[in-house]
PyMOL commands that place a pseudoatom at each C-alpha (Angstrom):
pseudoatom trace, name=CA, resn=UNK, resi=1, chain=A, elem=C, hetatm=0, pos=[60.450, 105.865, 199.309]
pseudoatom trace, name=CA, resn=UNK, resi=2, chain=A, elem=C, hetatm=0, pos=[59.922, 102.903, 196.582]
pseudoatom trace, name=CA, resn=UNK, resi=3, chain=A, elem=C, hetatm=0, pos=[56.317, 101.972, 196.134]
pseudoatom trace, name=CA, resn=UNK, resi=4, chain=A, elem=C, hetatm=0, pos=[56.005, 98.329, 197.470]
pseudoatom trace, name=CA, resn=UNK, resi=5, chain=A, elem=C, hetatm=0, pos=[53.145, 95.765, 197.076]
pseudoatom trace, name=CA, resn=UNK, resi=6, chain=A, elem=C, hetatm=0, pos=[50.820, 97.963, 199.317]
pseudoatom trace, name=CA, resn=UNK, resi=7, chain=A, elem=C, hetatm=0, pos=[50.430, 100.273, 196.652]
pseudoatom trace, name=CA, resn=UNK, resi=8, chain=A, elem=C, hetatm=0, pos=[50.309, 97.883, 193.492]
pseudoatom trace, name=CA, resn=UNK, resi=9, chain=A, elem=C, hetatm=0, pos=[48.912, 101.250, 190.773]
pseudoatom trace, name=CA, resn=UNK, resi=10, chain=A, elem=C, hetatm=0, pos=[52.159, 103.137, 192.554]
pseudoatom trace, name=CA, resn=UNK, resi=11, chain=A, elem=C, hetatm=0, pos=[54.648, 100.205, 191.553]
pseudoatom trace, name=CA, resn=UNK, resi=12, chain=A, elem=C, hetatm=0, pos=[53.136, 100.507, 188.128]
pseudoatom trace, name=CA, resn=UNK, resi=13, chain=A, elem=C, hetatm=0, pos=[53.511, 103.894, 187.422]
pseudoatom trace, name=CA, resn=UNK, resi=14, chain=A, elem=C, hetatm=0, pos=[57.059, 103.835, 189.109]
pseudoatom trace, name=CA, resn=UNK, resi=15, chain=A, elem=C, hetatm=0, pos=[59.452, 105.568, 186.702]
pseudoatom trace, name=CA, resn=UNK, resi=16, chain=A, elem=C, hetatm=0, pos=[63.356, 104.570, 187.014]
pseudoatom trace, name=CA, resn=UNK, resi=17, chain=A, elem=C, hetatm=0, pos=[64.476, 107.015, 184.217]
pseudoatom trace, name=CA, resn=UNK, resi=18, chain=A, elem=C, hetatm=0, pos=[63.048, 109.863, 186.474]
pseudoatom trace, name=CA, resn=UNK, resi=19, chain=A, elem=C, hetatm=0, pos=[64.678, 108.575, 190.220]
pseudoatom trace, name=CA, resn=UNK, resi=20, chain=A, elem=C, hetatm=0, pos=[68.008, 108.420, 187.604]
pseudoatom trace, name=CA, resn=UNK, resi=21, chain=A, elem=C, hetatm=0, pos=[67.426, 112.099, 186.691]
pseudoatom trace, name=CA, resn=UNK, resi=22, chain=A, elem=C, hetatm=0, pos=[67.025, 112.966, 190.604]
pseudoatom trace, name=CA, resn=UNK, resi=23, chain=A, elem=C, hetatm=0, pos=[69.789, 111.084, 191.584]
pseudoatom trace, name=CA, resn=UNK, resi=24, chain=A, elem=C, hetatm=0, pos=[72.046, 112.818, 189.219]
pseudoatom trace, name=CA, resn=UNK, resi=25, chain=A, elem=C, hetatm=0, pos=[71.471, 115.777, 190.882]
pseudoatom trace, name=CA, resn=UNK, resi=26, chain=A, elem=C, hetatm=0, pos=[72.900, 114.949, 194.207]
pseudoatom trace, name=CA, resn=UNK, resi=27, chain=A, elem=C, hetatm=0, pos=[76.422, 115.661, 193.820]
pseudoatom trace, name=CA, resn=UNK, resi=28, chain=A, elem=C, hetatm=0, pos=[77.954, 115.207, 197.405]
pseudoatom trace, name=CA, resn=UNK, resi=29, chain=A, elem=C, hetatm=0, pos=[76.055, 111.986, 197.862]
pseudoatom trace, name=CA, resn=UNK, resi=30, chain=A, elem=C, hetatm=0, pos=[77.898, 109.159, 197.971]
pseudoatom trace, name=CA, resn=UNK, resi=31, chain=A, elem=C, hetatm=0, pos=[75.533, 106.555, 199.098]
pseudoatom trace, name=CA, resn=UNK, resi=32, chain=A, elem=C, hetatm=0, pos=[71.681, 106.486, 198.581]
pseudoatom trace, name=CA, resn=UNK, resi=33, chain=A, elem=C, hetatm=0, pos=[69.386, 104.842, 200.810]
pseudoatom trace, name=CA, resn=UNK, resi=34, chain=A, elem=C, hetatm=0, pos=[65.995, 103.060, 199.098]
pseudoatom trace, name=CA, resn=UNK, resi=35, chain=A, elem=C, hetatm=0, pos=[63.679, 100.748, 200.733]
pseudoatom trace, name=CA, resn=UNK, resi=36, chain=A, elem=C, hetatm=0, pos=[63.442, 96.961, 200.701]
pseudoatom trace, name=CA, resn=UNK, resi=37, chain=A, elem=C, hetatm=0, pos=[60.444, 97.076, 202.892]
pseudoatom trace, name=CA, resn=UNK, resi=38, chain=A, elem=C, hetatm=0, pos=[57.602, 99.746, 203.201]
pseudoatom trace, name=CA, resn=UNK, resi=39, chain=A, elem=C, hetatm=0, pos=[58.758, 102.394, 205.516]
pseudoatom trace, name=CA, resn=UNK, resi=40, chain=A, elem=C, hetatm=0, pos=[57.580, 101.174, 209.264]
pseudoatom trace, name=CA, resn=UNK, resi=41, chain=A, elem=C, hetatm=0, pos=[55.741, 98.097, 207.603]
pseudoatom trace, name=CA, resn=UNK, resi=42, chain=A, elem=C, hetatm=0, pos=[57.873, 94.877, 206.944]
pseudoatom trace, name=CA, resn=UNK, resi=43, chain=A, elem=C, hetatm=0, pos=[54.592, 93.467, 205.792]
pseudoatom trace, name=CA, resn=UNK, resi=44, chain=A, elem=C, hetatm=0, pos=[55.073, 94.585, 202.243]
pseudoatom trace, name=CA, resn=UNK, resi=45, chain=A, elem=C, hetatm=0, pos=[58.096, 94.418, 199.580]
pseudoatom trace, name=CA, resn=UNK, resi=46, chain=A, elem=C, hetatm=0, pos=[59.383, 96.339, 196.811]
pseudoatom trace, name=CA, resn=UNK, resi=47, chain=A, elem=C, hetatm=0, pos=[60.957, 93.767, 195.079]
pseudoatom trace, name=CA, resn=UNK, resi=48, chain=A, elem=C, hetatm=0, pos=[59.552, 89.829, 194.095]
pseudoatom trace, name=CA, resn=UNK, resi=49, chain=A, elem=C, hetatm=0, pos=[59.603, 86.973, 195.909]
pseudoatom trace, name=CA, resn=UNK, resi=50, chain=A, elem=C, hetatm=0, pos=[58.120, 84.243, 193.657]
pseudoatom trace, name=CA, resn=UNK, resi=51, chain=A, elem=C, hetatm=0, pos=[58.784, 81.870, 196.103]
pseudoatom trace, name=CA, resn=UNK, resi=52, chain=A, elem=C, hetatm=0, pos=[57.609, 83.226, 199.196]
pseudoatom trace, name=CA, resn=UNK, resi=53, chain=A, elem=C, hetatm=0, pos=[54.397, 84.458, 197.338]
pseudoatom trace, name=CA, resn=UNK, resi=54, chain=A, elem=C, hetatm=0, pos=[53.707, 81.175, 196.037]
pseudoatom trace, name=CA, resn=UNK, resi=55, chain=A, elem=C, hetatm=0, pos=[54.162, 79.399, 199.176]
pseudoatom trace, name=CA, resn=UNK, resi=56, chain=A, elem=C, hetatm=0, pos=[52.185, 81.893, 201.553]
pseudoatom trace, name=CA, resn=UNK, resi=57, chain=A, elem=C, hetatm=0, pos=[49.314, 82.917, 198.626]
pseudoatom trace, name=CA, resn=UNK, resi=58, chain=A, elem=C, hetatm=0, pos=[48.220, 86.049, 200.487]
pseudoatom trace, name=CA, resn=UNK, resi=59, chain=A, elem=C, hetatm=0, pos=[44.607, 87.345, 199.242]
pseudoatom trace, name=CA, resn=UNK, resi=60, chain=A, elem=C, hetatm=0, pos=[46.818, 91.156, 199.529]
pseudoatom trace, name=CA, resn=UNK, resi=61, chain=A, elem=C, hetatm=0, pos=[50.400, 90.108, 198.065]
pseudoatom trace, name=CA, resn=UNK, resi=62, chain=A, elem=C, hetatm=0, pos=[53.265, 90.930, 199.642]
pseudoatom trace, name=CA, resn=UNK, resi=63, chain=A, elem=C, hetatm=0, pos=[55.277, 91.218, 196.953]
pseudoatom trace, name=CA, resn=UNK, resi=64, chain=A, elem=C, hetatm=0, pos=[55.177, 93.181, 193.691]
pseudoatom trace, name=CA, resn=UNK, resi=65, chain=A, elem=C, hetatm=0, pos=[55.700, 91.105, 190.044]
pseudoatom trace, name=CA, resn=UNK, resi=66, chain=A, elem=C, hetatm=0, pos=[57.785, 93.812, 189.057]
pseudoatom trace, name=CA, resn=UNK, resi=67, chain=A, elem=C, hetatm=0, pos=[61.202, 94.475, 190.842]
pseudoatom trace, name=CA, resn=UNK, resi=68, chain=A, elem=C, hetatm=0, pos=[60.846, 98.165, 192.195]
pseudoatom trace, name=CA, resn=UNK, resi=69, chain=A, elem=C, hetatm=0, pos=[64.009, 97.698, 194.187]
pseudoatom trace, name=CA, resn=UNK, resi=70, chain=A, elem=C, hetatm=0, pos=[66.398, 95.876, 191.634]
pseudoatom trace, name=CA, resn=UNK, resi=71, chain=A, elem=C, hetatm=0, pos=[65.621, 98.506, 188.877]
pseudoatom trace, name=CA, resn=UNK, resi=72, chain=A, elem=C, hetatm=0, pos=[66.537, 100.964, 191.335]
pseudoatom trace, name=CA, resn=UNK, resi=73, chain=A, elem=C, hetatm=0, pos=[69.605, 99.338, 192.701]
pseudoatom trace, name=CA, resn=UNK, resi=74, chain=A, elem=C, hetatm=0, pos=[70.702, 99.160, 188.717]
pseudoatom trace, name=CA, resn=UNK, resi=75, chain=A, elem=C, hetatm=0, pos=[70.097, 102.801, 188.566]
pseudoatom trace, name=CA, resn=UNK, resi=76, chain=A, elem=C, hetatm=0, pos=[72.016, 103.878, 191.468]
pseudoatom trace, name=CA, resn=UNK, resi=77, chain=A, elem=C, hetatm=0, pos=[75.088, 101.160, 190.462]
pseudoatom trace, name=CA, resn=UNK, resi=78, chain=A, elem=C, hetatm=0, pos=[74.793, 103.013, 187.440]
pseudoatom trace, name=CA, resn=UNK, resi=79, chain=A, elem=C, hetatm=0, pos=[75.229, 106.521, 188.764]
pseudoatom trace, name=CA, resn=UNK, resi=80, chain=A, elem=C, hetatm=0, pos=[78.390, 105.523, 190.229]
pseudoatom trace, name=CA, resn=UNK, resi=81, chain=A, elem=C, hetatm=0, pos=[76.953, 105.970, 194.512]
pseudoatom trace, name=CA, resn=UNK, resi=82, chain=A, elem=C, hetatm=0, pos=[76.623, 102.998, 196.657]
pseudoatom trace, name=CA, resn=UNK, resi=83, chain=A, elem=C, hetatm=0, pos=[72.992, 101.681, 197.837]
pseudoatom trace, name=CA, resn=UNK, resi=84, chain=A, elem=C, hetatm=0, pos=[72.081, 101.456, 201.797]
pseudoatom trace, name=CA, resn=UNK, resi=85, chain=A, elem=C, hetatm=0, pos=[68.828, 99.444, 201.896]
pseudoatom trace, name=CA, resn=UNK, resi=86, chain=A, elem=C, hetatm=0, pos=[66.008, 99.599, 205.179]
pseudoatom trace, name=CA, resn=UNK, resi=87, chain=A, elem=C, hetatm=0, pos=[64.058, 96.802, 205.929]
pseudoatom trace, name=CA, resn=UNK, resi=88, chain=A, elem=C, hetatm=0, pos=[61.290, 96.955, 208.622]
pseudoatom trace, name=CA, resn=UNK, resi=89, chain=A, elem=C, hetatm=0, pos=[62.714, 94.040, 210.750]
pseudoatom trace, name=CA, resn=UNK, resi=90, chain=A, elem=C, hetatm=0, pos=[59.306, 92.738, 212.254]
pseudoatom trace, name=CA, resn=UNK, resi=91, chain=A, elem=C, hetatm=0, pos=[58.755, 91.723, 208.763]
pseudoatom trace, name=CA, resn=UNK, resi=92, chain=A, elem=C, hetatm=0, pos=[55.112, 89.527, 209.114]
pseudoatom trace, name=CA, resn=UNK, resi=93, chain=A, elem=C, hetatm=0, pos=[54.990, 89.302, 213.068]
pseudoatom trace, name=CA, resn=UNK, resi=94, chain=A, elem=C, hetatm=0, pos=[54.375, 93.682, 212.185]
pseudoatom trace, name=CA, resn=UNK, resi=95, chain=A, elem=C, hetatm=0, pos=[51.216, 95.109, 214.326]
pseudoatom trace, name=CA, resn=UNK, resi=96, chain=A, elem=C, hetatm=0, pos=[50.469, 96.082, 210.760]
pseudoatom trace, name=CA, resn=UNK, resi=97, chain=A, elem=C, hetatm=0, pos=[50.300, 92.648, 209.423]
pseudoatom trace, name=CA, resn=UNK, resi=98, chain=A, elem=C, hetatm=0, pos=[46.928, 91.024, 209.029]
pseudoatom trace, name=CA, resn=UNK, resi=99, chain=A, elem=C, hetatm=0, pos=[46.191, 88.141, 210.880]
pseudoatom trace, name=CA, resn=UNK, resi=100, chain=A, elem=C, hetatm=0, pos=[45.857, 85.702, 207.940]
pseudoatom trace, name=CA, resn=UNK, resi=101, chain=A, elem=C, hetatm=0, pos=[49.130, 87.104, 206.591]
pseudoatom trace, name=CA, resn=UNK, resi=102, chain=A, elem=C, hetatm=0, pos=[50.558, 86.496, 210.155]
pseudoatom trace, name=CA, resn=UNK, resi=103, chain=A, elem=C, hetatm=0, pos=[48.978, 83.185, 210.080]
pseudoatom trace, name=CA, resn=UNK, resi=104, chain=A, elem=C, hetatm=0, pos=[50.243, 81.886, 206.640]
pseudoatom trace, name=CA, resn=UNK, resi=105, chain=A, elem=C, hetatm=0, pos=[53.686, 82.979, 207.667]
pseudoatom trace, name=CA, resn=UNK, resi=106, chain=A, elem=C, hetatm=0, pos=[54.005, 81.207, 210.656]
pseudoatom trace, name=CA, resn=UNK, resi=107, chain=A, elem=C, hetatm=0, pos=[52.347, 78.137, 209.189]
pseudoatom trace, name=CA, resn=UNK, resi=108, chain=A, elem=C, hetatm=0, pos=[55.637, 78.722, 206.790]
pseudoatom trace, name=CA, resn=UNK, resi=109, chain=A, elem=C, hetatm=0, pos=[58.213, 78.918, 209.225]
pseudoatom trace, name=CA, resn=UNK, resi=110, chain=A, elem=C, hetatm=0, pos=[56.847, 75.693, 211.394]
pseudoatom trace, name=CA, resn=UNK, resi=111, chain=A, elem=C, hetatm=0, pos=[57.104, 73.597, 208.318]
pseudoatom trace, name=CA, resn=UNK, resi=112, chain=A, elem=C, hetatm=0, pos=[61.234, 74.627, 208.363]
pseudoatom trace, name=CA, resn=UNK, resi=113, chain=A, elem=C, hetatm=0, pos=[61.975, 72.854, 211.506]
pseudoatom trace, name=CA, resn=UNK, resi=114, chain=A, elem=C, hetatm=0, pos=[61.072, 75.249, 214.555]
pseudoatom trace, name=CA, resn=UNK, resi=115, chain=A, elem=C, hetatm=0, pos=[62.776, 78.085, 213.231]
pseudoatom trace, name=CA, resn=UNK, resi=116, chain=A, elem=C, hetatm=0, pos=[62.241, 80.939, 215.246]
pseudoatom trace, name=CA, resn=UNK, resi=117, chain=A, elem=C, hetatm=0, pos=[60.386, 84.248, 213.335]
pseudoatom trace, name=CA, resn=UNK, resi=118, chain=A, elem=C, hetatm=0, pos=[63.285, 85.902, 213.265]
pseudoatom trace, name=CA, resn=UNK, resi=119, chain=A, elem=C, hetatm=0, pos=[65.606, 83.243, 211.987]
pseudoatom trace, name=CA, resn=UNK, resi=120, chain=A, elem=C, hetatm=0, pos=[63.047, 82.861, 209.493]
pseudoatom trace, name=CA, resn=UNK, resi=121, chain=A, elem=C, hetatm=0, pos=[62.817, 86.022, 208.067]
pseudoatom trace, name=CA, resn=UNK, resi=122, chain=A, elem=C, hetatm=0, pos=[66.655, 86.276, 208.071]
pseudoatom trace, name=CA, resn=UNK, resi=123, chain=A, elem=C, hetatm=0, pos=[67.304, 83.216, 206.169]
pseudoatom trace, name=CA, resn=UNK, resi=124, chain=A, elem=C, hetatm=0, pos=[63.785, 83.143, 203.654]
pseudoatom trace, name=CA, resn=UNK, resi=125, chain=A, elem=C, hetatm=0, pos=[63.748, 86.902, 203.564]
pseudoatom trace, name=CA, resn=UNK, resi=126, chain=A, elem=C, hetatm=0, pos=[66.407, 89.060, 204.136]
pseudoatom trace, name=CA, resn=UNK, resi=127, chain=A, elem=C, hetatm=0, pos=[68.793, 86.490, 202.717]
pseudoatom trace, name=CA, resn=UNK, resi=128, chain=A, elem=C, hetatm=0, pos=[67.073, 86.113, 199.826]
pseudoatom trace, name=CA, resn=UNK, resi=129, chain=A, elem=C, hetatm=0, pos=[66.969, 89.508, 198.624]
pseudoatom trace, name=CA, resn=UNK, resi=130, chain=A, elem=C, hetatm=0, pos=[70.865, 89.524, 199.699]
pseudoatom trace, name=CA, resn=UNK, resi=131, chain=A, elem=C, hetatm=0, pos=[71.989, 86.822, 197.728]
pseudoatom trace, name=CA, resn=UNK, resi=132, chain=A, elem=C, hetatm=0, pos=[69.482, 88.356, 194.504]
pseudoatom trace, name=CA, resn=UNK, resi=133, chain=A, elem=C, hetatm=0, pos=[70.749, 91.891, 194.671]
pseudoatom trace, name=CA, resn=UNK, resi=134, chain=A, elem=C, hetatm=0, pos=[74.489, 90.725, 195.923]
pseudoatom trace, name=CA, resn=UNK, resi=135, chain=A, elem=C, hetatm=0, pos=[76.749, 93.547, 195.501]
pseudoatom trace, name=CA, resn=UNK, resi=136, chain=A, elem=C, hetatm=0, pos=[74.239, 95.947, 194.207]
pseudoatom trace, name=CA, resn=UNK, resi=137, chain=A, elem=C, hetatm=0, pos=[73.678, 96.327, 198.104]
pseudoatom trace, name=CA, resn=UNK, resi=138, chain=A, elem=C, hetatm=0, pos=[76.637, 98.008, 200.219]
pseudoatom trace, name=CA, resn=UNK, resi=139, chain=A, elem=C, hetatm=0, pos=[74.680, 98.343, 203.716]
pseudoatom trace, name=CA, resn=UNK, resi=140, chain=A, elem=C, hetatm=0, pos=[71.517, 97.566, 205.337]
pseudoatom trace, name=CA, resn=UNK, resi=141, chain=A, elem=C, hetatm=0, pos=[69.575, 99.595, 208.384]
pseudoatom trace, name=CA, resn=UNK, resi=142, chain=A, elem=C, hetatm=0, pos=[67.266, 97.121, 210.016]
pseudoatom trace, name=CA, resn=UNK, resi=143, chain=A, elem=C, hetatm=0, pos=[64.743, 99.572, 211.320]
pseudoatom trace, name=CA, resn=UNK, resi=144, chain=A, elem=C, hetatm=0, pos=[62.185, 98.315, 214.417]
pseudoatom trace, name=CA, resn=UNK, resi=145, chain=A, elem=C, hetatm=0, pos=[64.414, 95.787, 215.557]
pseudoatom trace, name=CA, resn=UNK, resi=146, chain=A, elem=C, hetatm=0, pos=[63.921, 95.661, 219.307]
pseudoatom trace, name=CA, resn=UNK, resi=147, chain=A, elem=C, hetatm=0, pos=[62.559, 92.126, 219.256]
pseudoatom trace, name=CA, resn=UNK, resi=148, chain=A, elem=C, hetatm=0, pos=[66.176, 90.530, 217.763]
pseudoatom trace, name=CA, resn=UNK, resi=149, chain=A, elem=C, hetatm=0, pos=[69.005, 89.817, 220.082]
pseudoatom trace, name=CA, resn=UNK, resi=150, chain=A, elem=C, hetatm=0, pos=[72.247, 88.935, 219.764]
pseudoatom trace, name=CA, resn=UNK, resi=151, chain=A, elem=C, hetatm=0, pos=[72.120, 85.960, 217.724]
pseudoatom trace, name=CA, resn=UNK, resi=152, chain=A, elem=C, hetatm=0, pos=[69.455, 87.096, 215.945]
pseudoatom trace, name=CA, resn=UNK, resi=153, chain=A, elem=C, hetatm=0, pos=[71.651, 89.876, 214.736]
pseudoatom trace, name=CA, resn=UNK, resi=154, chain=A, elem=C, hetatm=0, pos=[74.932, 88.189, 214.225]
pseudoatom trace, name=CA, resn=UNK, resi=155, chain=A, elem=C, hetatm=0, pos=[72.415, 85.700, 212.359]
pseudoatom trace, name=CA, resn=UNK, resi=156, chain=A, elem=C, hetatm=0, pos=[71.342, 88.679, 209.758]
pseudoatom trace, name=CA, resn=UNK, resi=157, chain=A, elem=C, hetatm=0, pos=[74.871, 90.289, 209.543]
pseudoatom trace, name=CA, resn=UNK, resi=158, chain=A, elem=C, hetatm=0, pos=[75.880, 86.670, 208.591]
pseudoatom trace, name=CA, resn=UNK, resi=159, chain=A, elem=C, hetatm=0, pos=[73.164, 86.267, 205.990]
pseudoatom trace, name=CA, resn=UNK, resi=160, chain=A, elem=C, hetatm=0, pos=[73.527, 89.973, 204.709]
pseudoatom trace, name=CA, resn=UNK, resi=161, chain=A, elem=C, hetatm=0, pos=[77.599, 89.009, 204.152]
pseudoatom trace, name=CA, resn=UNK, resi=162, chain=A, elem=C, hetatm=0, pos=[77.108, 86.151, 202.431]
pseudoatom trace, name=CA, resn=UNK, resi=163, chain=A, elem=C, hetatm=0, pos=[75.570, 88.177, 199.566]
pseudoatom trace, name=CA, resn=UNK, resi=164, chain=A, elem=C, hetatm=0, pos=[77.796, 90.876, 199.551]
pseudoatom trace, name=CA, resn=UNK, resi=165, chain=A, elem=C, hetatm=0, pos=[80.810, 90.224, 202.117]
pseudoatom trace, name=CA, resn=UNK, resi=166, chain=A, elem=C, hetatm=0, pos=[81.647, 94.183, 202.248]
pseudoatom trace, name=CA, resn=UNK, resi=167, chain=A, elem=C, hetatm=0, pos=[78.228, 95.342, 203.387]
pseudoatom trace, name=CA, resn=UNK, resi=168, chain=A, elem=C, hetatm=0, pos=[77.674, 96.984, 206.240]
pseudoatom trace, name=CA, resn=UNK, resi=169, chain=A, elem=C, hetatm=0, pos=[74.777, 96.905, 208.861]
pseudoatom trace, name=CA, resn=UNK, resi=170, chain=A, elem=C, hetatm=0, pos=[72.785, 98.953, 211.369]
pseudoatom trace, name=CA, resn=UNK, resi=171, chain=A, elem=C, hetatm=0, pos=[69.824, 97.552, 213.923]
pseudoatom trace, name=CA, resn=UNK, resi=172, chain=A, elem=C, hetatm=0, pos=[67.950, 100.688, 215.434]
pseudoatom trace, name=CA, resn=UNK, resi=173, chain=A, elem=C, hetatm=0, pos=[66.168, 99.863, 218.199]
pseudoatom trace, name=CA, resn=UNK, resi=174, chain=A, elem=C, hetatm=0, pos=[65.218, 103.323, 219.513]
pseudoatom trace, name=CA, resn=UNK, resi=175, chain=A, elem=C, hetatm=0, pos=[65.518, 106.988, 218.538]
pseudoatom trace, name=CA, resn=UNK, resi=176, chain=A, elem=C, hetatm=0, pos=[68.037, 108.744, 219.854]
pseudoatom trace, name=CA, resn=UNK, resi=177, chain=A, elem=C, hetatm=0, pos=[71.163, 107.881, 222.247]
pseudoatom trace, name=CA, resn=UNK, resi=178, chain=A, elem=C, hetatm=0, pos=[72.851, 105.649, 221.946]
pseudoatom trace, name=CA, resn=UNK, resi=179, chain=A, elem=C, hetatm=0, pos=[72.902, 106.194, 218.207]
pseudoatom trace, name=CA, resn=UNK, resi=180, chain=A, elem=C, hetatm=0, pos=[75.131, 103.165, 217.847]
pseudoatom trace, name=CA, resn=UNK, resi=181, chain=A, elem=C, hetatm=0, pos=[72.133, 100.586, 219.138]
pseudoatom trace, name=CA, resn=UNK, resi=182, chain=A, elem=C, hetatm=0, pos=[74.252, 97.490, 219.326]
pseudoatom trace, name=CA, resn=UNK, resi=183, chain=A, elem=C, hetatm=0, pos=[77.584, 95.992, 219.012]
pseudoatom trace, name=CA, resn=UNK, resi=184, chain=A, elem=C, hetatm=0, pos=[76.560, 93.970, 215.603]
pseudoatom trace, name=CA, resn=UNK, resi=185, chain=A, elem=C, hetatm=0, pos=[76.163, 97.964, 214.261]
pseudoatom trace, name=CA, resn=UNK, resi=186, chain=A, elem=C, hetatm=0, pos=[79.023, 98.927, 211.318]
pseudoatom trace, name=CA, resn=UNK, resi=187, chain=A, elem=C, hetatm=0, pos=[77.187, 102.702, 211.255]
pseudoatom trace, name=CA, resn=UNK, resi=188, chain=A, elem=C, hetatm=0, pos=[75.198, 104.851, 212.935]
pseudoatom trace, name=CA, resn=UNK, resi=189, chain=A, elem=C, hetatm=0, pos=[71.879, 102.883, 214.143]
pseudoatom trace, name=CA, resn=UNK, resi=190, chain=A, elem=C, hetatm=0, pos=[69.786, 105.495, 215.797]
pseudoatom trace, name=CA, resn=UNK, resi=191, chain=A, elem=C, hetatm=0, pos=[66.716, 106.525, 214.510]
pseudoatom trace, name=CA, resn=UNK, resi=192, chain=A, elem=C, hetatm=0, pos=[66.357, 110.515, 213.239]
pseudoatom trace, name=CA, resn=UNK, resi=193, chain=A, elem=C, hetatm=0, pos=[63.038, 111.080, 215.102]
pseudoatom trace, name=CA, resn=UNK, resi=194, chain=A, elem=C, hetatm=0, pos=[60.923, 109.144, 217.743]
for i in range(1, 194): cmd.bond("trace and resi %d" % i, "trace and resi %d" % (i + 1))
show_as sticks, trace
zoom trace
């Protein structure tokens, strides 16, 4: 996976030219799948957010200065295969996050009108990185999203579209059946192991 802004030394030492070399190597593959999110921890990024890390000021950022993810997205555009992206949907409200990260976000979200956490995260978050990256990203698997229902995830599919109106989505809520986890799904949305 991408290093995100849990381990700052790994986003440093990140090296683009050599994930270019590895992708060049898979053949068959015609899409690649790269992380927005820290695998299983929606608490850290692996691309900026200079607002959102301005506004919450985290003692631990939650977002890297340099962007991981849209070097990466530029090097898969550039080997001709289409990017999926996951996200860890419980974003700040994780059981990773720490409380004063939970605590700056949702002093965040109350100061945009009683949106909900998960309204929040789709428009601030997800959307954000939708409308950045645009095209760049041809799918999205919200991983961990048990907690969003149906207009939650009509909510995100709607956000996701509006940066790139051909992307696809996928909400796992549970490993295996049913692999295709909800009706808002446009690919498989089960989980490979528990």
């Amino acid at each position: 996976s991408l290093p995100s802004a849990m381990t700052p030394d790994d986003v440093d030492a990140f090296d683009a030219s050599l994930f270019s070399k590895q992708l060049k190597r898979l053949g068959t593959a015609s899409y690649v799948m790269i992380n927005v999110t820290h695998p299983a921890n929606g608490r850290f990024f692996t691309g900026p957010h200079p607002h959102l890390a301005a506004v919450l000021n985290l003692s631990v950022p939650a977002f890297p200065t340099r962007d991981v993810l849209g070097e990466t997205l530029d090097v898969i555009a550039d080997s001709g295969k289409k990017a999926l992206v996951y996200f860890a949907a419980e974003g700040f409200h994780s059981n990773r996050a720490e409380e004063q990260v939970r605590a700056a976000w949702d002093e965040y979200i109350s100061k945009k009108g009683g949106a909900s956490h998960a309204e929040a995260t789709a428009e601030s978050i997800v959307g954000y990185y939708a409308k950045r990256y645009g095209s760049k990203i041809h799918g999205w698997w919200f991983d961990g999203s048990n907690g969003l229902n149906t207009s939650d995830r009509k909510l995100w599919k709607r956000v996701v579209t509006e940066g790139n109106s051909e992307a696809i989505v996928a909400f796992n809520r549970m490993a295996g059946v049913p692999y295709r986890s909800t009706k808002e799904c446009d690919y498989f949305g089960g989980h490979p192991t528990p």
